[in-house]
C-alpha positions as a Markdown table, in Angstrom:
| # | Residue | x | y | z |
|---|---|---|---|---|
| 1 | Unk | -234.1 | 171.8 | 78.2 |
| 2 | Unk | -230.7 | 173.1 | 78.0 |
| 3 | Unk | -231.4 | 174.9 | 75.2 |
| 4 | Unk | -234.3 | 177.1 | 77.1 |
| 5 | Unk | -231.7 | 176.9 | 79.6 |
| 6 | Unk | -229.5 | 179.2 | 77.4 |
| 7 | Unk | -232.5 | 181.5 | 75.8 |
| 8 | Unk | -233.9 | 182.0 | 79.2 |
| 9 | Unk | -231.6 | 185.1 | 80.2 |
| 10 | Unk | -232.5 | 186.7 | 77.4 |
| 11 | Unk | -236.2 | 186.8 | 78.2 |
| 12 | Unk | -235.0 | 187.9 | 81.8 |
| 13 | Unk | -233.5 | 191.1 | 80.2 |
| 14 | Unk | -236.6 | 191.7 | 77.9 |
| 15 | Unk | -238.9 | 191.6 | 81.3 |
| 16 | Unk | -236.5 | 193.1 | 83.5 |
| 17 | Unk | -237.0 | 196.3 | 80.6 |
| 18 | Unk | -240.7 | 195.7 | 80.0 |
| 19 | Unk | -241.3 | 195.7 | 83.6 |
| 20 | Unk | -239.2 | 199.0 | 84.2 |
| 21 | Unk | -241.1 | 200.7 | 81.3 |
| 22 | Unk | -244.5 | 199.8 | 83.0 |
| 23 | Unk | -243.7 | 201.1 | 86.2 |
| 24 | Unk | -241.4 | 203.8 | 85.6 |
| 25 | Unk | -241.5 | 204.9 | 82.3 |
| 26 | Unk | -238.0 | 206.1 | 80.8 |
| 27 | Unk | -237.0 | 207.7 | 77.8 |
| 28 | Unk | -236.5 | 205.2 | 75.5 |
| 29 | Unk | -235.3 | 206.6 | 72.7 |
| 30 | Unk | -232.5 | 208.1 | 74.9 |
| 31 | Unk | -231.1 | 204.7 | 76.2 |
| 32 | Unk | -231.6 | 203.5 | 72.5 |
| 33 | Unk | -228.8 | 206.4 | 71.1 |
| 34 | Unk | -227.0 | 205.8 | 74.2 |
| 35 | Unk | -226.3 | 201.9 | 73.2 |
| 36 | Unk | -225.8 | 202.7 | 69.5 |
| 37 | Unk | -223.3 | 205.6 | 69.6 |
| 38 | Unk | -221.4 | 205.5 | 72.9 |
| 39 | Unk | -221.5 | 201.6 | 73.5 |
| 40 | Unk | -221.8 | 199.1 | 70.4 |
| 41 | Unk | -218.5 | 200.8 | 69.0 |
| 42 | Unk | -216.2 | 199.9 | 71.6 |
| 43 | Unk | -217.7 | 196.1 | 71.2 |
| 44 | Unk | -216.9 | 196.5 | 67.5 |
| 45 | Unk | -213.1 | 197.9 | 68.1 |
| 46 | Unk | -212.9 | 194.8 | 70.6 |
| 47 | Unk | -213.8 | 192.1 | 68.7 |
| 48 | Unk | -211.6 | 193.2 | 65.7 |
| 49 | Unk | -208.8 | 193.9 | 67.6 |
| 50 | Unk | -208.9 | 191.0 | 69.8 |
| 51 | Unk | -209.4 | 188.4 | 67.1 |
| 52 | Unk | -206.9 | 187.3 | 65.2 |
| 53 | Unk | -207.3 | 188.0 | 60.8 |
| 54 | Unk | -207.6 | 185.6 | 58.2 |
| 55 | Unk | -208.8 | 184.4 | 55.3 |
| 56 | Unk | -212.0 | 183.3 | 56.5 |
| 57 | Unk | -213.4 | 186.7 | 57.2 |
| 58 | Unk | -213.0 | 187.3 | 53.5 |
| 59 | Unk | -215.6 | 184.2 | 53.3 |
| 60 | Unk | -218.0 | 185.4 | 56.3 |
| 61 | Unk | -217.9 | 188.8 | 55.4 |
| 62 | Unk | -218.7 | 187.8 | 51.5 |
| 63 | Unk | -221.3 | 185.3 | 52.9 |
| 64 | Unk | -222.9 | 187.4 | 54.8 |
| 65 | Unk | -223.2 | 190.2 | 52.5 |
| 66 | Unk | -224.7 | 187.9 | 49.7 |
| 67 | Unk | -227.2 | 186.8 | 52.3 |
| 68 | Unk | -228.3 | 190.0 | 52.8 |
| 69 | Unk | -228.8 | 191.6 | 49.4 |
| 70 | Unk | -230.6 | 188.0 | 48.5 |
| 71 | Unk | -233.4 | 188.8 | 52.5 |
| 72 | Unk | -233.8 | 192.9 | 50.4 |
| 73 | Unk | -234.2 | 190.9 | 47.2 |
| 74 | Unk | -237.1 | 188.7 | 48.9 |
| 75 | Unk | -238.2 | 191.0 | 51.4 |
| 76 | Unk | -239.0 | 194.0 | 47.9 |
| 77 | Unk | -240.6 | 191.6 | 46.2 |
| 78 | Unk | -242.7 | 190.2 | 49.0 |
| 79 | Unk | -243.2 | 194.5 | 49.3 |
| 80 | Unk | -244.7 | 194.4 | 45.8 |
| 81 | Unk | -247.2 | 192.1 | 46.3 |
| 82 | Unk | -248.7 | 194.0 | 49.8 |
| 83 | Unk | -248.1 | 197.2 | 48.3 |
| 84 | Unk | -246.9 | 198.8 | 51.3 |
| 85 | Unk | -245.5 | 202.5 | 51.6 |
| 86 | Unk | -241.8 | 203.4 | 51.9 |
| 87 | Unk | -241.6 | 203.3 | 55.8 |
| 88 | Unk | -243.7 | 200.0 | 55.9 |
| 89 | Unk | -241.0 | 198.4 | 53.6 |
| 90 | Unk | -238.4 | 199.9 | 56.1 |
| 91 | Unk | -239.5 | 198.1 | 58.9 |
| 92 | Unk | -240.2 | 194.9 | 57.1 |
| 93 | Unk | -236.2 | 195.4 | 56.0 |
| 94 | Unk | -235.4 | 196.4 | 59.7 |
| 95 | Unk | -237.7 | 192.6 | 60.7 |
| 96 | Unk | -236.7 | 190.3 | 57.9 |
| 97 | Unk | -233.3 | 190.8 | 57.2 |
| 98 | Unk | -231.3 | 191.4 | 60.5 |
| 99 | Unk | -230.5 | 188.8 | 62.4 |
| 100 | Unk | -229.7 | 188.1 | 66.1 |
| 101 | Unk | -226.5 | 186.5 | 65.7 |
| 102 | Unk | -225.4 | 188.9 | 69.1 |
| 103 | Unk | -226.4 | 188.1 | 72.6 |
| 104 | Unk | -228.8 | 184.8 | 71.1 |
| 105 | Unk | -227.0 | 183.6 | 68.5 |
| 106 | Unk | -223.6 | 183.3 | 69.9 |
| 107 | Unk | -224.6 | 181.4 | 73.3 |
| 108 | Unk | -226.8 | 179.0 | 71.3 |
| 109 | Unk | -223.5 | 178.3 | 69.1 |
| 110 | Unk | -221.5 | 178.3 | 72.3 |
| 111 | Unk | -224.0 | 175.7 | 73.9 |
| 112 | Unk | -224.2 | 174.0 | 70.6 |
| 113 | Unk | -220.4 | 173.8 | 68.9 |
| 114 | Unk | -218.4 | 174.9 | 71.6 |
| 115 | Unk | -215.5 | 177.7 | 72.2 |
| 116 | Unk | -214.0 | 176.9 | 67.9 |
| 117 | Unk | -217.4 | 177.5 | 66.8 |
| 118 | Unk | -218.8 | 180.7 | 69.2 |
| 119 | Unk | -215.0 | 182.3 | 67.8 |
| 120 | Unk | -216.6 | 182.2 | 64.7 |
| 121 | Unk | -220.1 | 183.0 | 65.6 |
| 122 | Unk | -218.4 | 186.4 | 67.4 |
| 123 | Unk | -217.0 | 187.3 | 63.8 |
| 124 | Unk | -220.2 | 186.8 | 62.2 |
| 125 | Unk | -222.0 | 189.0 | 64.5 |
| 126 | Unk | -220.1 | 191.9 | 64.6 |
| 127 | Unk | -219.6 | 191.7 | 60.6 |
| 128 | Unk | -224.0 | 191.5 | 61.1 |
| 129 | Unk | -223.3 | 194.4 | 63.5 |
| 130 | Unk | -221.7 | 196.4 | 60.5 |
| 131 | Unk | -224.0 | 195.5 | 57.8 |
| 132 | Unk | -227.0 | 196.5 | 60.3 |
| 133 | Unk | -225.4 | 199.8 | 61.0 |
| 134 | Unk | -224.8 | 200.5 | 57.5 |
| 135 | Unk | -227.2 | 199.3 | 55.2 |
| 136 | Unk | -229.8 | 198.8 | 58.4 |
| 137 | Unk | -229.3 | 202.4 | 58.8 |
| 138 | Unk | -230.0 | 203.5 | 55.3 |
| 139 | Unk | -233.1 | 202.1 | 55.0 |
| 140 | Unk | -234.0 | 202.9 | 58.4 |
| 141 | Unk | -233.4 | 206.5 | 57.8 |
| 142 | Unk | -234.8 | 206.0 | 54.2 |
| 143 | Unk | -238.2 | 205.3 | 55.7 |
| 144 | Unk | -238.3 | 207.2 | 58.7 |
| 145 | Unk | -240.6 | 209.7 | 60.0 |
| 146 | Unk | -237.8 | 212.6 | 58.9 |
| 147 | Unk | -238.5 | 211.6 | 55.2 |
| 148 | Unk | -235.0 | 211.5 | 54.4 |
| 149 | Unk | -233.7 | 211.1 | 50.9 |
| 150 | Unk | -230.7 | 208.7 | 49.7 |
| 151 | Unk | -228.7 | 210.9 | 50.3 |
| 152 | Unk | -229.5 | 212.1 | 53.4 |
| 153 | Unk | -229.9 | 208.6 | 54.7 |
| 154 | Unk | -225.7 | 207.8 | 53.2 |
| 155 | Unk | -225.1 | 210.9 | 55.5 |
| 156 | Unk | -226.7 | 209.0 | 58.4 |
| 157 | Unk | -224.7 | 205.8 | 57.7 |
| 158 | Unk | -221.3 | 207.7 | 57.2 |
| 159 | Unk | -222.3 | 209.2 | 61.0 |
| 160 | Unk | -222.0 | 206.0 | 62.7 |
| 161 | Unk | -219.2 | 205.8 | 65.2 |
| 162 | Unk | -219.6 | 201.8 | 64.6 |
| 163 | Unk | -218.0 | 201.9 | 61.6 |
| 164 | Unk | -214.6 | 203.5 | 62.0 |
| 165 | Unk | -214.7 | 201.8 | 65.5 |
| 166 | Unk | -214.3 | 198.4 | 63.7 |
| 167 | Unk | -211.9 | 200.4 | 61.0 |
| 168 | Unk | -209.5 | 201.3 | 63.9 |
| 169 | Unk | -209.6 | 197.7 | 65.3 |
| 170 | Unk | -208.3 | 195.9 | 62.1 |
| 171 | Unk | -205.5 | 198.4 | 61.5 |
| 172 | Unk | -204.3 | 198.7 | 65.4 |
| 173 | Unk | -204.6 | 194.9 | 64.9 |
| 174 | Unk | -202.3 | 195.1 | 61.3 |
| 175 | Unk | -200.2 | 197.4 | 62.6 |
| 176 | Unk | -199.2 | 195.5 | 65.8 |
| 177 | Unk | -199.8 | 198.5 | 67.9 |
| 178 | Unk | -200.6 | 197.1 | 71.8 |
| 179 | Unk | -203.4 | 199.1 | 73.4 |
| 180 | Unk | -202.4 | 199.3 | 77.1 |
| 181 | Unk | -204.4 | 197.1 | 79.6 |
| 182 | Unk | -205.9 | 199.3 | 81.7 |
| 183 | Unk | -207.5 | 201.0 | 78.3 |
| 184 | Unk | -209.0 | 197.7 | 77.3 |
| 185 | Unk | -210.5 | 197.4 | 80.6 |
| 186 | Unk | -212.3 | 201.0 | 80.3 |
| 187 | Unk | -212.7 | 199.3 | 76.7 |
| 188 | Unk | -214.7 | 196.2 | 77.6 |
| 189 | Unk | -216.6 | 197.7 | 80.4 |
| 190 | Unk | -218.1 | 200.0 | 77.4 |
| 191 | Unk | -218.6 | 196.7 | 75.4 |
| 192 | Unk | -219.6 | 194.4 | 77.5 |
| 193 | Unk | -222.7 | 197.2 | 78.9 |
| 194 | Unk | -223.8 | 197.3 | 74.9 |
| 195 | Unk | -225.9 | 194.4 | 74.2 |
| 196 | Unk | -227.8 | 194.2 | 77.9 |
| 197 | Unk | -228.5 | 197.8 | 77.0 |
| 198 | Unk | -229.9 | 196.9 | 73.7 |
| 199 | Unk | -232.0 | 194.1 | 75.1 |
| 200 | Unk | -233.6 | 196.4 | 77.6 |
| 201 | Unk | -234.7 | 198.9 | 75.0 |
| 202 | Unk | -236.4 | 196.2 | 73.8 |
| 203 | Unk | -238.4 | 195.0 | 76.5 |
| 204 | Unk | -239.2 | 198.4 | 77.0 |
| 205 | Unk | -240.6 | 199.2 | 73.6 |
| 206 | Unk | -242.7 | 196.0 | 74.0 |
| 207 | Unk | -244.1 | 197.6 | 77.0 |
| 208 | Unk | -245.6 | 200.8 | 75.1 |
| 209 | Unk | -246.8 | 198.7 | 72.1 |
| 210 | Unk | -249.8 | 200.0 | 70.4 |
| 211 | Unk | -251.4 | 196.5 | 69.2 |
| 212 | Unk | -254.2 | 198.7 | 66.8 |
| 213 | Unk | -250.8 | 199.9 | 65.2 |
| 214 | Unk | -249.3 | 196.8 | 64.1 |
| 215 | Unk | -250.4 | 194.9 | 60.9 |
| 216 | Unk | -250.4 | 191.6 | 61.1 |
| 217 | Unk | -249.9 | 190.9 | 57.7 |
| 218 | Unk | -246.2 | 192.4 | 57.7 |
| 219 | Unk | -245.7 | 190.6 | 60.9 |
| 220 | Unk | -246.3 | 187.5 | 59.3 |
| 221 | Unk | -244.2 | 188.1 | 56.6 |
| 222 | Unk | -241.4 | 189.4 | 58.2 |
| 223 | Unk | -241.4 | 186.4 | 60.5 |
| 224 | Unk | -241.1 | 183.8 | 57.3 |
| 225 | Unk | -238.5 | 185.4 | 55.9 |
| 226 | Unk | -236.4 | 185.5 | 58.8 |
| 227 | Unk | -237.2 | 182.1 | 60.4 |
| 228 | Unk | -237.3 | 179.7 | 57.7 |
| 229 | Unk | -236.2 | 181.8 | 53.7 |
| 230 | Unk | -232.8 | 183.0 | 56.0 |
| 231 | Unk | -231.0 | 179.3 | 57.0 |
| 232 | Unk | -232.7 | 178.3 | 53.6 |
| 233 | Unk | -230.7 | 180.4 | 51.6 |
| 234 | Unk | -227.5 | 180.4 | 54.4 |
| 235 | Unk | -227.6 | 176.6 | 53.8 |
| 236 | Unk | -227.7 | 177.1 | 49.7 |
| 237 | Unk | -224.8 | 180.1 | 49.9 |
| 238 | Unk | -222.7 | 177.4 | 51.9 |
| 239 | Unk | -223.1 | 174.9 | 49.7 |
| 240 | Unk | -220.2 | 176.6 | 47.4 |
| 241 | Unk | -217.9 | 178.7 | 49.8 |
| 242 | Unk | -214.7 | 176.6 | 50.0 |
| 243 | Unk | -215.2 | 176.5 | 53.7 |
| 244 | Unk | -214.9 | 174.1 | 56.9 |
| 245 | Unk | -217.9 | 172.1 | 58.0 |
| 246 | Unk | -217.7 | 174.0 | 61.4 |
| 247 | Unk | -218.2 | 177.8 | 59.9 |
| 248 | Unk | -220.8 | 176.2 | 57.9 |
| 249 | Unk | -222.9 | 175.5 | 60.3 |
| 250 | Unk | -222.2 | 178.3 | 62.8 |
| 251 | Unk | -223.3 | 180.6 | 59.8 |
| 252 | Unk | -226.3 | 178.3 | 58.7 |
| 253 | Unk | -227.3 | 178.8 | 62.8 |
| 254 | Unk | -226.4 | 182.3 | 63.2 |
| 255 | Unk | -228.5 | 182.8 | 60.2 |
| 256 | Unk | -231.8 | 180.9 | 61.4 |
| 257 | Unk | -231.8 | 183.8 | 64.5 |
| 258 | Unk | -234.8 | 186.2 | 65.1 |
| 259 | Unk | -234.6 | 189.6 | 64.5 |
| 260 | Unk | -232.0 | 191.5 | 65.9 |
| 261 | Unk | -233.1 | 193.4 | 69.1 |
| 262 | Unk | -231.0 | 196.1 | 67.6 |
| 263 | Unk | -233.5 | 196.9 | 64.9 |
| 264 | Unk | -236.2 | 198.2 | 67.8 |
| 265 | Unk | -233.4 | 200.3 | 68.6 |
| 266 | Unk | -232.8 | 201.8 | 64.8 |
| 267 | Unk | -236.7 | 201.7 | 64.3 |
| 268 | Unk | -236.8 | 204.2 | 67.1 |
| 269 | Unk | -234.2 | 206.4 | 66.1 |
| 270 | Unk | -235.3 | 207.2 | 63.2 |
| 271 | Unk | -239.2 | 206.9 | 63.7 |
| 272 | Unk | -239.5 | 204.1 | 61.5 |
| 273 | Unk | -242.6 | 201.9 | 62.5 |
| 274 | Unk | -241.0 | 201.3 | 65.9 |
| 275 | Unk | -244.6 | 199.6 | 66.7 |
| 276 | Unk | -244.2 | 197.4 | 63.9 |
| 277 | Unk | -240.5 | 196.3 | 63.9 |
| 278 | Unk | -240.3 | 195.3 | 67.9 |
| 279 | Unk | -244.0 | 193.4 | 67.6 |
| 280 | Unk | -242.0 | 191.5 | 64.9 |
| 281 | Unk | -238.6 | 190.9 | 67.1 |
| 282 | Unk | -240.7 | 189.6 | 70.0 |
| 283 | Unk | -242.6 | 187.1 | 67.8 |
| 284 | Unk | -239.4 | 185.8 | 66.3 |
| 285 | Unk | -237.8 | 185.3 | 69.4 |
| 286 | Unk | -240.7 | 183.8 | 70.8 |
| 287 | Unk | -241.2 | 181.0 | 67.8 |
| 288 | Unk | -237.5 | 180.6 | 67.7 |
| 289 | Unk | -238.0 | 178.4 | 71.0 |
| 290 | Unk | -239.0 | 175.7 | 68.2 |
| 291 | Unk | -237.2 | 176.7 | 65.4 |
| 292 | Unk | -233.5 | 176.7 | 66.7 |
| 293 | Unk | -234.1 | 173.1 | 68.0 |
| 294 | Unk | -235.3 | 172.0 | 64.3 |
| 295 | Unk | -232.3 | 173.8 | 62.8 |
| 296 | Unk | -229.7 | 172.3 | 65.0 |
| 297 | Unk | -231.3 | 168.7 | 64.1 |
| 298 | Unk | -231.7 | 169.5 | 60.8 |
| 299 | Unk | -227.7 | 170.2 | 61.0 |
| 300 | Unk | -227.0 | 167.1 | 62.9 |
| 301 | Unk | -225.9 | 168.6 | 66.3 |
């Protein structure tokens, strides 16, 4: 019961932008480039400003780039086999491989570990946050309605505000330069609006679903990989990083999360099977309600 306790206001923030969508109707898209160029940065600069550096970020960020190039590995071949086309194996990258280690994973590690663990579950995310607006990106502009080529879609990654946003926060941080309070304020204000932003875009996508457009066959493949292959193969990468227990099993958790609401976001942005990738966010986060549980069991919490 705690546990739903902790998911519920994320469901809140999915109606409250569902509802808003049926009865107003907004521009979607526009609050989507909103969240991902003018507010996700200044989380990004926060968080690596704010926490301190060590050697285990050389571990998490490793980790969690392994992870992901082993999710494209499974999600291609898996793309062999249905034979889909170049923006149907987008959004079944955008689905599978992203998780949402953000505003769900960190409470549930919060709840679960308490404040040692959510410290490290607020590194994972935003090093997710990177890899999601990098290599996320590329494919996502890869397979978009704009048919862009490789190219073009590196173009689109080196765009990305969120990139240099986390660059500037490691060397300020390195450097020992002090950012003055009242700018961290304006900062965080910025950041904190980010990922209730992102969750609204979400619940309003879900509102203008076109079921006829989704297939449920990507749906249900998508939904594998990310609930059960992802903490599968989390579990098998931790098995050999010369880690503690604790990061362990925040990045076995973290990695067990549905797909990241931020993927809805990218999908409409670049036109890439929008339809498809937030029908497959909403049934991740839905069947998480019993997977989560299992995992944290499974992990002995």
């Amino acid at each position: 019961m705690d546990l739903l306790l902790i998911i519920l206001p994320v469901f809140i923030i999915f109606f409250i932008g569902f509802i808003g969508q049926r009865l107003i109707g907004f521009d979607i898209k526009s609050i989507s480039s909103a969240a991902l160029y003018l507010m996700s940065p200044f989380l990004a600069f926060r968080t690596f400003y704010t926490h301190e550096l060590s050697i285990d970020y050389v571990y998490i960020l490793g980790a969690c780039l392994l992870l992901t190039f082993c999710l494209l590995g499974v999600v291609w071949l898996s793309s062999l086999f249905m034979q889909t086309t170049r923006p149907q194996l987008a959004a079944l990258i955008l689905g599978s491989v992203f998780p949402n280690s953000g505003n769900y994973g960190a409470p549930v590690v919060l709840f679960a570990l308490g404040a040692v663990g959510f410290d490290y579950a607020v590194v994972i995310m935003v090093f997710h946050g990177l890899i999601m607006n990098t290599i996320g990106i590329f494919f996502a502009s890869l397979g978009g309605e704009e048919k862009n080529t490789w190219q073009q879609a590196v173009h689109k990654v080196l765009r990305m505000p969120l990139v240099y946003a986390s660059l500037l926060g490691v060397l300020l941080q390195v450097l020992n330069v002090t950012v003055p309070q009242s700018v961290m304020e304006g900062v965080g204000l910025a950041a904190d609006a980010s990922i209730p932003t992102v969750m609204l875009v979400l619940g309003m996508q879900l509102a203008v679903i076109s079921r006829k457009k989704v297939a449920y066959r990507f749906v249900t493949t998508a939904t594998v990989i990310r609930m059960f292959v992802s903490p599968l193969l989390a579990a098998a990468i931790m098995f050999f990083l010369p880690v503690n227990d604790l990061l362990k099993t925040v990045f076995i958790i973290q990695a067990a999360m549905p797909t990241a609401a931020n993927t809805t976001m990218l999908s409409l942005q670049f036109g890439t099977e929008p339809d498809l990738v937030s029908f497959i966010t909403f049934i991740t986060t839905i069947l998480s309600i019993l997977t989560i549980p299992f995992v944290l069991f499974f992990l002995g919490i």
